[in-house]
OpenMM code with the backbone's topology and positions (N, CA, C; nanometers):
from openmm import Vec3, app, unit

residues = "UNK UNK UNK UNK UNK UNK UNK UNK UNK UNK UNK UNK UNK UNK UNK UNK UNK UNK UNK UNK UNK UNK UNK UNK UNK UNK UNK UNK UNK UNK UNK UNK UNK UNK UNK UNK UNK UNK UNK UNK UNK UNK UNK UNK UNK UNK UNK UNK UNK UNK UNK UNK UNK UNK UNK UNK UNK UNK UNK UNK UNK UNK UNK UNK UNK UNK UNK UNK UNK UNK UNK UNK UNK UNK UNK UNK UNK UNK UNK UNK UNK UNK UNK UNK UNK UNK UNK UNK UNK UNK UNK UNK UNK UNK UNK UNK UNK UNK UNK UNK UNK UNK UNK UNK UNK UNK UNK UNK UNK UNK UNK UNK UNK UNK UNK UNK UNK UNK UNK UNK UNK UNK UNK UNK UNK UNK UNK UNK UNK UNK UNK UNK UNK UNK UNK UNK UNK UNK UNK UNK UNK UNK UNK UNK UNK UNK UNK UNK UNK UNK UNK UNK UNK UNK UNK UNK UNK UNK UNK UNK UNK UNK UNK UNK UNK UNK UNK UNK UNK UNK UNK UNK UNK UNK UNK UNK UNK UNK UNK UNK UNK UNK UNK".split()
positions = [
    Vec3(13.3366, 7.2014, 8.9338),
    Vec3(13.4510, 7.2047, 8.8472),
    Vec3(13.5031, 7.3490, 8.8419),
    Vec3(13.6244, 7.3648, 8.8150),
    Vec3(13.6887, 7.5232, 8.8276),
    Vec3(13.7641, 7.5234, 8.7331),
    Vec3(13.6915, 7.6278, 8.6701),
    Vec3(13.6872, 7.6865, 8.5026),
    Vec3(13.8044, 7.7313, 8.4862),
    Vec3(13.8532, 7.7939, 8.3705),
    Vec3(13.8898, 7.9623, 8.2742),
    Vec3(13.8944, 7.9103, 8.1735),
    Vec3(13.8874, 8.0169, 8.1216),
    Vec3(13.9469, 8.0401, 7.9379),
    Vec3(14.0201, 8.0607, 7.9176),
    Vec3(14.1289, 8.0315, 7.8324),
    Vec3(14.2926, 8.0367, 7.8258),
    Vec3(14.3269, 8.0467, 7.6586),
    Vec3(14.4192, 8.0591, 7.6288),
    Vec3(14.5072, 8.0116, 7.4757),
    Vec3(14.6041, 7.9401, 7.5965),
    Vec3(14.6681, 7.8321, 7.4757),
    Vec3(14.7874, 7.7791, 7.5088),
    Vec3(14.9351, 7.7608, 7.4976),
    Vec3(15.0336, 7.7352, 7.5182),
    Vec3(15.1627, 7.7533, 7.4840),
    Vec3(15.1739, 7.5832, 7.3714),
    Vec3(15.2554, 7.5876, 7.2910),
    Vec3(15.2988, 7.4861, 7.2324),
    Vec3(15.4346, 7.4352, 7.2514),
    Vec3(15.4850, 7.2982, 7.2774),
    Vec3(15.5718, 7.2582, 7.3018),
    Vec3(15.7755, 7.3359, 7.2447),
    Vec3(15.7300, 7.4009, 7.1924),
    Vec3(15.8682, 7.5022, 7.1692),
    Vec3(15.8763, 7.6040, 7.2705),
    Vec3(15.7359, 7.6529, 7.2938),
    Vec3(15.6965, 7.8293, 7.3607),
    Vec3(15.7283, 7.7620, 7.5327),
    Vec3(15.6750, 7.6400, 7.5249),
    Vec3(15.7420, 7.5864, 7.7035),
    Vec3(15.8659, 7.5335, 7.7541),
    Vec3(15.9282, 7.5360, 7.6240),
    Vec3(16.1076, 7.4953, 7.6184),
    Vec3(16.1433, 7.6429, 7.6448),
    Vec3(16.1282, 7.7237, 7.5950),
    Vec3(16.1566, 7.8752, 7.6500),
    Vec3(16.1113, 7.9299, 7.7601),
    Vec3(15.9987, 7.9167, 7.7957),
    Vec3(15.9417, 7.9730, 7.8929),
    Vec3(16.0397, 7.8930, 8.0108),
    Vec3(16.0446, 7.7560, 8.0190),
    Vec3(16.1181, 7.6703, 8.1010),
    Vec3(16.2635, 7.7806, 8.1179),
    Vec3(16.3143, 7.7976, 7.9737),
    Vec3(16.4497, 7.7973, 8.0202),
    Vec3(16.4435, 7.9958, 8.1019),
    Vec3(16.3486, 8.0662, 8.0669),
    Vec3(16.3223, 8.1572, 8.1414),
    Vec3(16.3268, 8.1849, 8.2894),
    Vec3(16.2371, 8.0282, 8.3304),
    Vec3(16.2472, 8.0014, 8.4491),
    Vec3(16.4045, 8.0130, 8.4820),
    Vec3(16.4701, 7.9317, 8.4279),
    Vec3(16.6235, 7.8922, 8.4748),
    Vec3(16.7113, 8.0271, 8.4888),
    Vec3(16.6899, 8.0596, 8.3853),
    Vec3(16.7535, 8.2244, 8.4154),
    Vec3(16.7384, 8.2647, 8.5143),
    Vec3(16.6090, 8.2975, 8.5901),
    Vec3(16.5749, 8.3607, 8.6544),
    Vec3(16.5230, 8.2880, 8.8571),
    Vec3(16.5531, 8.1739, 8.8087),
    Vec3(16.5440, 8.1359, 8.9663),
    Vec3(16.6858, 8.1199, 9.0363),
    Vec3(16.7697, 8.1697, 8.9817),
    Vec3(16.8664, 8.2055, 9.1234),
    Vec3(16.8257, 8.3302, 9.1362),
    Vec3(16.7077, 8.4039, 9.0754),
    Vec3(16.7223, 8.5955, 9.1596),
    Vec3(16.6186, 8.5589, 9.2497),
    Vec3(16.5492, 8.4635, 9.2786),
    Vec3(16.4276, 8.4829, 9.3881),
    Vec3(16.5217, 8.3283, 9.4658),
    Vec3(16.4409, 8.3936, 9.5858),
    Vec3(16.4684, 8.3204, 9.6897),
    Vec3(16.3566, 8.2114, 9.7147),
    Vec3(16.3084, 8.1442, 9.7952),
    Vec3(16.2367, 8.0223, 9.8033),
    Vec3(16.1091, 8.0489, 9.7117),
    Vec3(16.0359, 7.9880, 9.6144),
    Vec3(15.9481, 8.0358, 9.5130),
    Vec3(15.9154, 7.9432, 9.4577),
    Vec3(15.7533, 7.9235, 9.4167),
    Vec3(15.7432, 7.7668, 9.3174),
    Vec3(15.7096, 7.8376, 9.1667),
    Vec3(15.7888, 7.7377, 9.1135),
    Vec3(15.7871, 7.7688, 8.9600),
    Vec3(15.6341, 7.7016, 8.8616),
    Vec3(15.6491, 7.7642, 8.7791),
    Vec3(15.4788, 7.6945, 8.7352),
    Vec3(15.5747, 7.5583, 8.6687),
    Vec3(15.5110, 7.4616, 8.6194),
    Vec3(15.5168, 7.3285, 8.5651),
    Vec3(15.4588, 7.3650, 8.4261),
    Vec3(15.5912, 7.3262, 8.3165),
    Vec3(15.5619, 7.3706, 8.2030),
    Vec3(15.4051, 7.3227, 8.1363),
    Vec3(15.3870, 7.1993, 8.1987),
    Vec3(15.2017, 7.1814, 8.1161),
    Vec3(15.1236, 7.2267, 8.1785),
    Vec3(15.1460, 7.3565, 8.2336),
    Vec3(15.0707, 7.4744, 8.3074),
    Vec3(15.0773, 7.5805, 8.2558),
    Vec3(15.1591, 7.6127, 8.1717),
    Vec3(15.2028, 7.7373, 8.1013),
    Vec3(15.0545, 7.8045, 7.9964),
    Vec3(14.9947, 7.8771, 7.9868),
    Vec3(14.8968, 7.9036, 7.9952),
    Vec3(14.8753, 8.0614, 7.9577),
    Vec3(14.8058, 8.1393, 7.8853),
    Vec3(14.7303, 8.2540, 7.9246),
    Vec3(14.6168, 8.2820, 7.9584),
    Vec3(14.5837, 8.3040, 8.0729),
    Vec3(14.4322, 8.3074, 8.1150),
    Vec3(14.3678, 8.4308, 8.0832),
    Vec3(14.2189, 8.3653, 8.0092),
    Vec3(14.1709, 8.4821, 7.9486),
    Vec3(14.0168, 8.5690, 8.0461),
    Vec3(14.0059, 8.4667, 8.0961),
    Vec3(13.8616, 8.4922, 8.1761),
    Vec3(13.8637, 8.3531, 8.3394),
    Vec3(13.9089, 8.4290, 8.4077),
    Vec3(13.8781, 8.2773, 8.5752),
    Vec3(13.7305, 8.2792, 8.5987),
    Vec3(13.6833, 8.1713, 8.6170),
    Vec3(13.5181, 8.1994, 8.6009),
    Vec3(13.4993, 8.0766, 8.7442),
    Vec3(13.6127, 8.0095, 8.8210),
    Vec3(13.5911, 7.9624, 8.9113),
    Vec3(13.5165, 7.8227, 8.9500),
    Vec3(13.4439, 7.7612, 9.0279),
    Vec3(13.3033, 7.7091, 9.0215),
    Vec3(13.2589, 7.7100, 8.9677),
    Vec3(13.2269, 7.6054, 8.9008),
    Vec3(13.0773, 7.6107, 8.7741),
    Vec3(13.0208, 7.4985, 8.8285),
    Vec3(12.8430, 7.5413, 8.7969),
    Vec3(12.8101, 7.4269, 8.8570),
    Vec3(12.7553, 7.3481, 8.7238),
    Vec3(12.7356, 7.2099, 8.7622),
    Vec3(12.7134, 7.1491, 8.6074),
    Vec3(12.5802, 7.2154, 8.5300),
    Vec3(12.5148, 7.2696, 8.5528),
    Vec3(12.4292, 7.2763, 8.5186),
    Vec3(12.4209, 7.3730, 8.3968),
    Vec3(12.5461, 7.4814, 8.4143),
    Vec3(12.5767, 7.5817, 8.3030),
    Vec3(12.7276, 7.5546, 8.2644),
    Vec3(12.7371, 7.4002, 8.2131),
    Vec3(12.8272, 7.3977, 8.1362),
    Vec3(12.8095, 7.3718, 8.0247),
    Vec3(12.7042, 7.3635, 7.9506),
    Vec3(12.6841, 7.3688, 7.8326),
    Vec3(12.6831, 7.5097, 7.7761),
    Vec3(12.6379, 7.6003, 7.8658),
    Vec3(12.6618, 7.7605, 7.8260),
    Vec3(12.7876, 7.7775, 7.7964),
    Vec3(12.8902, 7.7408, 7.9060),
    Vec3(12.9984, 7.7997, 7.9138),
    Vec3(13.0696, 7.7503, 7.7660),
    Vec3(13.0107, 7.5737, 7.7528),
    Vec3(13.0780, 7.5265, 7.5956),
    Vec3(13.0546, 7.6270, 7.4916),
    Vec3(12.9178, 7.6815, 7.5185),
    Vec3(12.8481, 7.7677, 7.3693),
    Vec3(12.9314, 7.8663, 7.3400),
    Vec3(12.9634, 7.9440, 7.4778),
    Vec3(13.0549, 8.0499, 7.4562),
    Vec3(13.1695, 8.0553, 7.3874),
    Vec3(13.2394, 7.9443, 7.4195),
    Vec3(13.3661, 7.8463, 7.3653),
    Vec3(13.3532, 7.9366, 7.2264),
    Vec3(13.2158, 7.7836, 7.1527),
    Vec3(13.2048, 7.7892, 7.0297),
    Vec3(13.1964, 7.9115, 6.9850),
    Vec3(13.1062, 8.0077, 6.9929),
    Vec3(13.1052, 8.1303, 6.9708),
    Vec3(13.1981, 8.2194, 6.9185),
    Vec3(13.2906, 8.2250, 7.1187),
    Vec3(13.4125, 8.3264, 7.0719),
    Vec3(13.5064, 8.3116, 6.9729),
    Vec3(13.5183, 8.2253, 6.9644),
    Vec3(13.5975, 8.0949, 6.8963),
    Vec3(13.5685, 8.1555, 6.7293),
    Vec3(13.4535, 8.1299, 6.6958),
    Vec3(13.4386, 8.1524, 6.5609),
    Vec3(13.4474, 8.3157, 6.4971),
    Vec3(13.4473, 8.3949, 6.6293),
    Vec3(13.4774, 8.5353, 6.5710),
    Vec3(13.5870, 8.5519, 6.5616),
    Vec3(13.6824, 8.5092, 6.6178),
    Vec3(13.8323, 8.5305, 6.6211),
    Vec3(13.9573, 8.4511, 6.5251),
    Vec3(14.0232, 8.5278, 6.4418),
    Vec3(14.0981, 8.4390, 6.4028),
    Vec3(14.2249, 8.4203, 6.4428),
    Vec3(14.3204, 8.2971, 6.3976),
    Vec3(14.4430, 8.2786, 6.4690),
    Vec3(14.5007, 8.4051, 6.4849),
    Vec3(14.6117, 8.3935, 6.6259),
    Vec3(14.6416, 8.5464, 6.6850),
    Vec3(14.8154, 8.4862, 6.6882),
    Vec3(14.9062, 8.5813, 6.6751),
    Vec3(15.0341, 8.6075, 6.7072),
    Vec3(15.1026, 8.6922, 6.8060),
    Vec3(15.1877, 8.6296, 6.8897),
    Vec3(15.1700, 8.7447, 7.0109),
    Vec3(15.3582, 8.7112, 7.0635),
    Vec3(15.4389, 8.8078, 7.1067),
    Vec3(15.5700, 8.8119, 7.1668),
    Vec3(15.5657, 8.8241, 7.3175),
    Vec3(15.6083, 8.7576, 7.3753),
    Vec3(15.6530, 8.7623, 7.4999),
    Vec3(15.7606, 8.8486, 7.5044),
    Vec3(15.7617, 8.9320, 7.5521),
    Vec3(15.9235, 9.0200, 7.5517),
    Vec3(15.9798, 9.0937, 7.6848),
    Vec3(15.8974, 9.0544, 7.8069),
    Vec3(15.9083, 9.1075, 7.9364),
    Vec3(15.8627, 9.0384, 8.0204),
    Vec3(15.9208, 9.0899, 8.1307),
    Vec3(15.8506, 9.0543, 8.2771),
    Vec3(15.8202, 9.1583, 8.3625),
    Vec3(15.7157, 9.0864, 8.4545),
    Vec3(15.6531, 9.1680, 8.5542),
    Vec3(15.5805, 9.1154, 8.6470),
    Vec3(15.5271, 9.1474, 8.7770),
    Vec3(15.5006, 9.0834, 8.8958),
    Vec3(15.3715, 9.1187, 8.9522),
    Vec3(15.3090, 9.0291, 9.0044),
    Vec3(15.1821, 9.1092, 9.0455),
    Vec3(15.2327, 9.0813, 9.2519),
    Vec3(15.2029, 9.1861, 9.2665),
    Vec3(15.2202, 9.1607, 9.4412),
    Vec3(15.1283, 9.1250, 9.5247),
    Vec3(15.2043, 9.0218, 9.5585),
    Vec3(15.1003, 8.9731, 9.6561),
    Vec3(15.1322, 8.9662, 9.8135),
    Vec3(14.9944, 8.9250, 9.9025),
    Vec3(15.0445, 8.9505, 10.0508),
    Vec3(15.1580, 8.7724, 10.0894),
    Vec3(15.1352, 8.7031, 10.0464),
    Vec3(15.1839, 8.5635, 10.0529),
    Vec3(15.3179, 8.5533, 9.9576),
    Vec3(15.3299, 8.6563, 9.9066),
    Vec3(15.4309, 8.6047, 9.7940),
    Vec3(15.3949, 8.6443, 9.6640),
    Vec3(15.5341, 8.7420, 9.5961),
    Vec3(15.4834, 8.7771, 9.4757),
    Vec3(15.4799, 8.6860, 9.3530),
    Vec3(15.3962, 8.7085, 9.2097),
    Vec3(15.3756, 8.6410, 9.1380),
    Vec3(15.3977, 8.6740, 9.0168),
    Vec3(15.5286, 8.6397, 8.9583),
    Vec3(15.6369, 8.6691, 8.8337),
    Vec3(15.5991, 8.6207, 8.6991),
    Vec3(15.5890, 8.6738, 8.6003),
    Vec3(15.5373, 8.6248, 8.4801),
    Vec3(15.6507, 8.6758, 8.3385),
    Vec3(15.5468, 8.6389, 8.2720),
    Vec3(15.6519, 8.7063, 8.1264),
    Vec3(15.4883, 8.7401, 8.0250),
    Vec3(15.5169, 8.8884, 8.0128),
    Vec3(15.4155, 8.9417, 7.9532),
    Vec3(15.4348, 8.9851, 7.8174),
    Vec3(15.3761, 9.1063, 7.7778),
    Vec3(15.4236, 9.1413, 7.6278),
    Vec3(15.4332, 9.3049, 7.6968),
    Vec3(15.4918, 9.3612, 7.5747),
    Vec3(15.5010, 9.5325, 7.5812),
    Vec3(15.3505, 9.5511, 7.4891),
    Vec3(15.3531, 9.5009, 7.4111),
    Vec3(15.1936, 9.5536, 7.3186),
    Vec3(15.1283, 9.4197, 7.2598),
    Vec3(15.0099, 9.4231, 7.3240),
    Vec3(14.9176, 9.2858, 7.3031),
    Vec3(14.8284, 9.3342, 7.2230),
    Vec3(14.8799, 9.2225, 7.1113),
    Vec3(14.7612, 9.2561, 6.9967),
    Vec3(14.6669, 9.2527, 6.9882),
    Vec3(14.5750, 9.4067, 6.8988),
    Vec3(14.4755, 9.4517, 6.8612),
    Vec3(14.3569, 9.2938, 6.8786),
    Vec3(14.3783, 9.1810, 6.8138),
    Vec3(14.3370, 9.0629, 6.7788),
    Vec3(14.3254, 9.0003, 6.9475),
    Vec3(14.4143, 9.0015, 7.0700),
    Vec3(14.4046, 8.9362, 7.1525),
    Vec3(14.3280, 9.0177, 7.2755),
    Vec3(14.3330, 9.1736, 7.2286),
    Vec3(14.2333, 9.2180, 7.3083),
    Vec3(14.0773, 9.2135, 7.2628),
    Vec3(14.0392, 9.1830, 7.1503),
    Vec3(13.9236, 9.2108, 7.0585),
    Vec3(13.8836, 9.0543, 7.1426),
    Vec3(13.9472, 8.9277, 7.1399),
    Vec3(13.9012, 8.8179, 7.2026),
    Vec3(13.8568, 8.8536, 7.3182),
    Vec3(13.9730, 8.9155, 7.4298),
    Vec3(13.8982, 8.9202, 7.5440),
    Vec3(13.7725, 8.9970, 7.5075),
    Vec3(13.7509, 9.1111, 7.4743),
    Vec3(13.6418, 9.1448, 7.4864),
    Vec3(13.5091, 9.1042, 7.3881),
    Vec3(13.5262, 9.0290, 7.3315),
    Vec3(13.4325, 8.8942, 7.3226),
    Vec3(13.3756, 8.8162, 7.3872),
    Vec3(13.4641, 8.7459, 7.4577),
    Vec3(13.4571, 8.6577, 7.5684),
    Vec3(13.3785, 8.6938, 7.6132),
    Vec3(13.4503, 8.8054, 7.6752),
    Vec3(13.3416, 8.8881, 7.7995),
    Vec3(13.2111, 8.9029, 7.7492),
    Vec3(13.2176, 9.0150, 7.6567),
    Vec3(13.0297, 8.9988, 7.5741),
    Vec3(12.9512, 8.8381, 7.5723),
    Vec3(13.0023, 8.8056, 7.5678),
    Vec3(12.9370, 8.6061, 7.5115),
    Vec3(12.8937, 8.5573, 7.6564),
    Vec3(13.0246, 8.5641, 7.7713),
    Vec3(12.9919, 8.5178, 7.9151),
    Vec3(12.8648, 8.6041, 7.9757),
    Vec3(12.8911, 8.7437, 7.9607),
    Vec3(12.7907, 8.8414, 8.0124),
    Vec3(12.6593, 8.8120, 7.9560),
    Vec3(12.6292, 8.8097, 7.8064),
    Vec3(12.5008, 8.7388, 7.7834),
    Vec3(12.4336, 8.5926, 7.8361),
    Vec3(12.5673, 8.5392, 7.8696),
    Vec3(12.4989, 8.4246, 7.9172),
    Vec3(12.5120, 8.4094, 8.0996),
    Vec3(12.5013, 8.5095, 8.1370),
    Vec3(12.4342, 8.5280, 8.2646),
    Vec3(12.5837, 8.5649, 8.3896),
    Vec3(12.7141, 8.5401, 8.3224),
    Vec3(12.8116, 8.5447, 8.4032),
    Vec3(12.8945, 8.6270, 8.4799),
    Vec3(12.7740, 8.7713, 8.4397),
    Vec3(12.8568, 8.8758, 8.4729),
    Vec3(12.9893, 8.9381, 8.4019),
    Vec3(12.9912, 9.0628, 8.4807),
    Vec3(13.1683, 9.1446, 8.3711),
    Vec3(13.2751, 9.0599, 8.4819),
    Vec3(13.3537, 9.0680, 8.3930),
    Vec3(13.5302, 9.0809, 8.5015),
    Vec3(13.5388, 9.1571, 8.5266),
    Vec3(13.5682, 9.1899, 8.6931),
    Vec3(13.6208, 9.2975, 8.7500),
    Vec3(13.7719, 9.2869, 8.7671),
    Vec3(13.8394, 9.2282, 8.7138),
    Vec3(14.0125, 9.1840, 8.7087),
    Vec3(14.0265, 9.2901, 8.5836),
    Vec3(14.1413, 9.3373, 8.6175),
    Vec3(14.1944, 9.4153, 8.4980),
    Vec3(14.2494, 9.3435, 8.4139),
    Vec3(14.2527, 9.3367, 8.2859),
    Vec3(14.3378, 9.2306, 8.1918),
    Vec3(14.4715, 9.2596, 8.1829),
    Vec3(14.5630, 9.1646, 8.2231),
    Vec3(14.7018, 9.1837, 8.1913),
    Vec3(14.7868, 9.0297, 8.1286),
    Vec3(14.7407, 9.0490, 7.9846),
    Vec3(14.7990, 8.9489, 7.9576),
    Vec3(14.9389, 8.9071, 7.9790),
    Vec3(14.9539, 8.7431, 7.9870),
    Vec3(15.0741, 8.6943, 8.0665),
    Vec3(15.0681, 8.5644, 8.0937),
    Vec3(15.1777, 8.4676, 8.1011),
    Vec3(15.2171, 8.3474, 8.1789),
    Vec3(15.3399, 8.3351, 8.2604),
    Vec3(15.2403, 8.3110, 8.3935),
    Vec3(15.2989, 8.3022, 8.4994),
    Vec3(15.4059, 8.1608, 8.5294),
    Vec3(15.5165, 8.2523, 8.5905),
    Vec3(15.6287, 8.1834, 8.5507),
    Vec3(15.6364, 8.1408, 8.6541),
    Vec3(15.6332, 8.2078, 8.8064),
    Vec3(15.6819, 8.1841, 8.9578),
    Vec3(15.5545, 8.2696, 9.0312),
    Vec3(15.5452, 8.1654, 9.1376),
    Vec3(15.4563, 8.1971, 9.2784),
    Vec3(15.4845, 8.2087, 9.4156),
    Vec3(15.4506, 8.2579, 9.4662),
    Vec3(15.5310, 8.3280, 9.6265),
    Vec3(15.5970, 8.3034, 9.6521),
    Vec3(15.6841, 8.4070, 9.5592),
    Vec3(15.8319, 8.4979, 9.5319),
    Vec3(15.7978, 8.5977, 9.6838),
    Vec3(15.9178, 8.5515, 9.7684),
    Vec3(15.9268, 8.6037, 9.9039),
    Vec3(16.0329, 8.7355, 9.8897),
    Vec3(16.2051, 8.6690, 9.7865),
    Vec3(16.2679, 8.7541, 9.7972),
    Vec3(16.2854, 8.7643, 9.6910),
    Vec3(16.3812, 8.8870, 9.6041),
    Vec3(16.3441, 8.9099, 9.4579),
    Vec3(16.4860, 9.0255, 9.4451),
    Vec3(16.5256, 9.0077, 9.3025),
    Vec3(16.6011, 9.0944, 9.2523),
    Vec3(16.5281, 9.1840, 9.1831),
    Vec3(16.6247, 9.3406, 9.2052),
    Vec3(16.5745, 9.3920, 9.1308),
    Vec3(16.5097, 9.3861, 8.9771),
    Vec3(16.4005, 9.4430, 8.9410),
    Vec3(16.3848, 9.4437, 8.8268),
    Vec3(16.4707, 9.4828, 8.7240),
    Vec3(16.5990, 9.5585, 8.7506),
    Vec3(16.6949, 9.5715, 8.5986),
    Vec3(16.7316, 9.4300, 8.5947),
    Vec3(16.7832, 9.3611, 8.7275),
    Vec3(16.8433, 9.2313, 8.7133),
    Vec3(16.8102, 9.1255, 8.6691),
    Vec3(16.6558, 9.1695, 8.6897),
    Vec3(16.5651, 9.0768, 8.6104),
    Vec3(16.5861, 9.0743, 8.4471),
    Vec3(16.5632, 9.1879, 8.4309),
    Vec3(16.5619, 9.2202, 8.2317),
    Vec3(16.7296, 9.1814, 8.1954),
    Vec3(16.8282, 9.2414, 8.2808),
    Vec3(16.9602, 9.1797, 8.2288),
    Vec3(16.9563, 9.0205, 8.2706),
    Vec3(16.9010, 8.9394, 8.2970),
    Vec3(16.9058, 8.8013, 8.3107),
    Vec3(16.8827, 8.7315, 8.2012),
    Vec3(16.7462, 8.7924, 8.1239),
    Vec3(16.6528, 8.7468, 8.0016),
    Vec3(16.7574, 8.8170, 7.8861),
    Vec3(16.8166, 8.9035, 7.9003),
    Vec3(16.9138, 8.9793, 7.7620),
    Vec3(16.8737, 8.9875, 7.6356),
    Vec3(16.7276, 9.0289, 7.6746),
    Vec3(16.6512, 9.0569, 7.5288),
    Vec3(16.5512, 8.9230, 7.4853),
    Vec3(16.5490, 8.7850, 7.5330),
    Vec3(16.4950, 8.6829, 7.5077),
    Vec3(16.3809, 8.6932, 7.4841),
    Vec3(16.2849, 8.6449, 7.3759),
    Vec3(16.1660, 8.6394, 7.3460),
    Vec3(16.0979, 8.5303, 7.3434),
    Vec3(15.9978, 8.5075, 7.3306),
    Vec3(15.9213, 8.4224, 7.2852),
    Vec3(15.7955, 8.4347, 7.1919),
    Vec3(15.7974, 8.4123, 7.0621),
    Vec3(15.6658, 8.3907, 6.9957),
    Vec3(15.5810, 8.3263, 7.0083),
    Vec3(15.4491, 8.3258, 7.0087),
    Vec3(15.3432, 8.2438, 7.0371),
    Vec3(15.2581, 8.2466, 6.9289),
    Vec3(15.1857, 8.1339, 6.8797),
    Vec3(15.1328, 8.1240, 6.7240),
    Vec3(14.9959, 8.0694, 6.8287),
    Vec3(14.8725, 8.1227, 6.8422),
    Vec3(14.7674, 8.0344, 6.9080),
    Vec3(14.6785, 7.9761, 6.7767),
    Vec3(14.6098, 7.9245, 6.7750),
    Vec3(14.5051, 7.8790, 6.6654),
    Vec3(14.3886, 7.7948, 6.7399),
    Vec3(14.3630, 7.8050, 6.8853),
    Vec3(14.2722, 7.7224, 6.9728),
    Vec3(14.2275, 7.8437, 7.1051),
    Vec3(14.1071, 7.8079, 7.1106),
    Vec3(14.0862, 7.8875, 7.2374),
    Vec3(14.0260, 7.7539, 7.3375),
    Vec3(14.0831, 7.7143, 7.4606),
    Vec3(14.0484, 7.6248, 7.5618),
    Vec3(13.9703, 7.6757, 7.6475),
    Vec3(13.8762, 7.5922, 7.7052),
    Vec3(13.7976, 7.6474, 7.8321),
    Vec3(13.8762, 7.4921, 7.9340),
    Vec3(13.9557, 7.5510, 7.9626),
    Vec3(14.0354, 7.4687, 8.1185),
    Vec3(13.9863, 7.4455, 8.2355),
    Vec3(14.0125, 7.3187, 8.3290),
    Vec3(13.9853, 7.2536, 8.4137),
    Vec3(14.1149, 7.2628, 8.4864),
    Vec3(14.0846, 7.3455, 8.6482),
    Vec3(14.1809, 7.3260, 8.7042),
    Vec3(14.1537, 7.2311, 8.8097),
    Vec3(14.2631, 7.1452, 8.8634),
    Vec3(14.2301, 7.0386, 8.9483),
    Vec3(14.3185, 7.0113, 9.0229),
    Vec3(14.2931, 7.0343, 9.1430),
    Vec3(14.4369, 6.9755, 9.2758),
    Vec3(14.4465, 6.8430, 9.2857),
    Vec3(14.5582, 6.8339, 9.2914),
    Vec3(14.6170, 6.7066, 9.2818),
    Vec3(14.7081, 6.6689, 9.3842),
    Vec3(14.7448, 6.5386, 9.4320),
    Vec3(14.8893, 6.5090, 9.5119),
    Vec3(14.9974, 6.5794, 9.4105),
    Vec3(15.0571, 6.6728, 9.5101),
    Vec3(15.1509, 6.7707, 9.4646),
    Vec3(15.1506, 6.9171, 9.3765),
    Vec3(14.9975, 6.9365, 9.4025),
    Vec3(14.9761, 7.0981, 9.3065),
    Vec3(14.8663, 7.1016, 9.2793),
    Vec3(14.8385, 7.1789, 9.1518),
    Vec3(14.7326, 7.2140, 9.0374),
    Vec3(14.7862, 7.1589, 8.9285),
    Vec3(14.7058, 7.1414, 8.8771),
    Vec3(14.7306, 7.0657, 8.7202),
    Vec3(14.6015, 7.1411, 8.6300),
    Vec3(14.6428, 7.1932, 8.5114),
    Vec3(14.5442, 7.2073, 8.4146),
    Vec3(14.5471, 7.1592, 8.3215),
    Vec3(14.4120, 7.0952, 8.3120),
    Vec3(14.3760, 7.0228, 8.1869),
    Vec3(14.2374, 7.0886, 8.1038),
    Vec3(14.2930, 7.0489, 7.9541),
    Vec3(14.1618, 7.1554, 7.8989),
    Vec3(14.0632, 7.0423, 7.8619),
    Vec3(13.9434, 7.0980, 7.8938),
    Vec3(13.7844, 7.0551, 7.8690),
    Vec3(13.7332, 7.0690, 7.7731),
    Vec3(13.7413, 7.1787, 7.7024),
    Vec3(13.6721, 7.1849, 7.5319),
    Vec3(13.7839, 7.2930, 7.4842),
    Vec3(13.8023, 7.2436, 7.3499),
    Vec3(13.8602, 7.3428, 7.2709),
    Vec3(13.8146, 7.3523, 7.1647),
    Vec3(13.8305, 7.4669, 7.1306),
    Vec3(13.7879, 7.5232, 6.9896),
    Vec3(13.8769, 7.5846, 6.8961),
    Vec3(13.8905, 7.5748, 6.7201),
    Vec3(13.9678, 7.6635, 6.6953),
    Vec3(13.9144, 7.8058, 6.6182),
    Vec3(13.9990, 7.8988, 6.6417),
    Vec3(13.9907, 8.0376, 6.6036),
    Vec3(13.9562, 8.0114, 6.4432),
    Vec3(13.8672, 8.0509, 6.4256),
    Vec3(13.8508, 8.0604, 6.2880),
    Vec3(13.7686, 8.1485, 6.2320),
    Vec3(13.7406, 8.2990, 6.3248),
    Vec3(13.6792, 8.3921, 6.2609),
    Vec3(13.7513, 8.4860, 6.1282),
    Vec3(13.6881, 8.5677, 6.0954),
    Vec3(13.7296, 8.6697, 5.9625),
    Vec3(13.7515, 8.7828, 6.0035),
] * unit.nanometer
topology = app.Topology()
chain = topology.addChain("A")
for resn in residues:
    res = topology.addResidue(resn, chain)
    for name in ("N", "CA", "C"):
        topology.addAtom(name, app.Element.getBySymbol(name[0]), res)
C-alpha cells in the first residue's frame, strides 16, 4: 500500500483551488491538472508500507493528532518545483503557520521513533495544482492571473492517505483519520 500524511481541502477550498486551475491553464502548455478530490497537503510520503507496520503508522496518526490542535492556513501564492519530465505548479503560502510547522515536526519525531527514519525532502508546504508543465508563463503572469486570490483553509483532521492507480490516474483516498485535538 502507498502511504502519506496529509491535511485536507474541504469542499469550498476545491471550488477555488479548481477555479485557480482555470485561471491559470491557458499559461501552460500541454499539462495535467490535479483532480479536485486530490487536492491535498502532503505532510510526510512514506511510500510502500508493508502490512505489517500499519498499525504503527495508525499509532502515529493517533498520536500526532492529539498534540496538535485545529490549524488555519492562506494560500496566497504560487510556485513550481522543476522537474526533468515536466514542471510541477502549486499554490503555497508566503508564511506557514507556527502550528503547521510544529505538526510536521511531530510527525517526523512519532515516524522516527517508530522506526521510519527522518525526511530528507525539504518541507514546502503546498497543493499541487498542475504536473508536467512543459511550457510556462512567466511567473509575474502567473501572480497577475490569480490578482491577489486566496484561499483559506480551516483543517481539524490529520489523514494518513492511500494512493492508488487507477484506469485513468491516481486517486487518493484516506485510510485513517484523526482529529487535531491537542492544547
Amino acid at each position: 500500500m502507498r502511504l502519506f500524511y496529509a491535511l485536507t481541502l474541504g469542499p469550498s477550498q476545491k471550488r477555488q483551488m479548481a477555479a485557480w486551475q482555470g485561471a491559470l491553464e491557458p499559461l501552460f502548455g500541454h499539462s495535467r491538472r490535479t483532480g479536485p478530490d486530490n487536492f491535498h497537503l502532503t505532510l510526510r510520503f512514506l511510500g510502500d508500507v508493508d502490512d505489517a507496520r500499519l498499525e504503527s503508522l495508525e499509532a502515529v496518526l493517533w498520536r500526532t493528532a492529539g498534540e496538535i490542535r485545529p490549524l488555519d492556513f492562506t494560500l496566497d501564492r504560487t510556485g513550481r518545483f522543476e522537474k526533468r519530465r515536466g514542471n510541477i505548479w502549486y499554490a503555497g503560502m508566503s508564511r506557514p503557520p507556527e502550528e503547521l510547522l510544529r505538526l510536521k515536526r511531530r510527525l517526523d519525531h512519532w515516524l522516527s521513533r517508530g522506526g521510519f527514519g527522518a525526511d530528507t525532502m525539504a518541507f514546502t508546504p503546498h497543493v499541487t495544482l498542475f504536473r508536467s508543465v512543459r511550457e510556462e508563463a512567466d511567473d509575474d503572469t502567473v501572480r497577475r492571473a490569480l490578482a491577489g486570490r486566496t484561499v483559506e483553509v480551516s483543517c481539524r483532521e490529520l489523514v494518513l492517505m492511500e494512493s492508488r492507480t487507477e484506469d485513468g490516474g491516481v486517486r487518493y483516498v484516506p485510510w485513517r483519520t484523526a482529529s487535531l485535538e491537542g492544547s
